[in-house]
Wavefront OBJ file of the C-alpha trace (Angstrom):
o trace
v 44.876 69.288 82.025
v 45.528 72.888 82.565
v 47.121 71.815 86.032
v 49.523 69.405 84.685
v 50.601 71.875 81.648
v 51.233 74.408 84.344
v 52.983 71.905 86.431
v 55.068 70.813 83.141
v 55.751 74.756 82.722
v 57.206 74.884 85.979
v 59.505 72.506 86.266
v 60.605 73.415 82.777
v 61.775 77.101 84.161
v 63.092 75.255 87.552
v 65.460 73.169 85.213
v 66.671 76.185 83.370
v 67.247 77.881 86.986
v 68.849 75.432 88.092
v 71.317 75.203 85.317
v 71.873 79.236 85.444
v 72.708 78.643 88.845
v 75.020 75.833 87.985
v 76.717 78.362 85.303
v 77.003 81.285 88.231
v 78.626 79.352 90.508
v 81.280 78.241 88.189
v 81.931 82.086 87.077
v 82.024 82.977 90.736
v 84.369 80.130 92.005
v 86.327 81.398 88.804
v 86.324 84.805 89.858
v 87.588 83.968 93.404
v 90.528 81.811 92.002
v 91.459 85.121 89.978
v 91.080 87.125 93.409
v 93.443 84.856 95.313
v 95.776 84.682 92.295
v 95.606 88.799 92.185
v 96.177 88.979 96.120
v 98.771 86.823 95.881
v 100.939 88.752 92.722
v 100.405 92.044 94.837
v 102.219 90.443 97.687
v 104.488 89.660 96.324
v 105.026 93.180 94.109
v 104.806 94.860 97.720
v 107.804 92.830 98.976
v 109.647 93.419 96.406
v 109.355 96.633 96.484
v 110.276 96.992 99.956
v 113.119 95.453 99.370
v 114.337 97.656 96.731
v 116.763 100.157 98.585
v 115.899 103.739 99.167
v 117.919 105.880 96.483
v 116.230 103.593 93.912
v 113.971 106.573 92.380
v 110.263 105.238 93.205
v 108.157 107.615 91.230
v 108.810 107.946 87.243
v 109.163 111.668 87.524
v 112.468 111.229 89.482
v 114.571 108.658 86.981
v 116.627 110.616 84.817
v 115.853 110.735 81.618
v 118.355 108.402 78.971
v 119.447 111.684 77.026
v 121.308 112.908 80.295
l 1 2 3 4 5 6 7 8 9 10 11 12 13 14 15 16 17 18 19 20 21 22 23 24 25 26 27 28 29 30 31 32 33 34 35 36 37 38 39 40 41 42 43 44 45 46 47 48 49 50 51 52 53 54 55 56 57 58 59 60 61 62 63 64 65 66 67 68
């Protein structure tokens, strides 16, 4: 008896592993959808910012102020 409760105890916990597991790899493929997506935005930011031409002021502390 004290085999088969054990036995019962383990499979138990392997179930709830196994649907942990189930729940991480969801998060994870989740998380690497939201990587590509991310990769893909700053691509495209990058290109567009090369394209932008050169006396466009890059950094906030050259634009001129609206009061001037």
């Amino acid at each position: 008896m004290d085999l088969e409760r054990r036995v019962e105890e383990l499979e138990t916990r392997y179930a709830f592993q196994e649907e942990n597991i189930r729940q991480l790899d969801e998060v994870i493929q989740e998380y690497g959808r939201m990587i590509d997506m991310l990769r893909s935005e700053n691509r495209e930011l990058r290109e567009q910012l090369a394209q932008r031409p050169e006396e466009t002021p890059n950094k906030i502390e050259d634009e001129v102020p609206p009061h001037y």
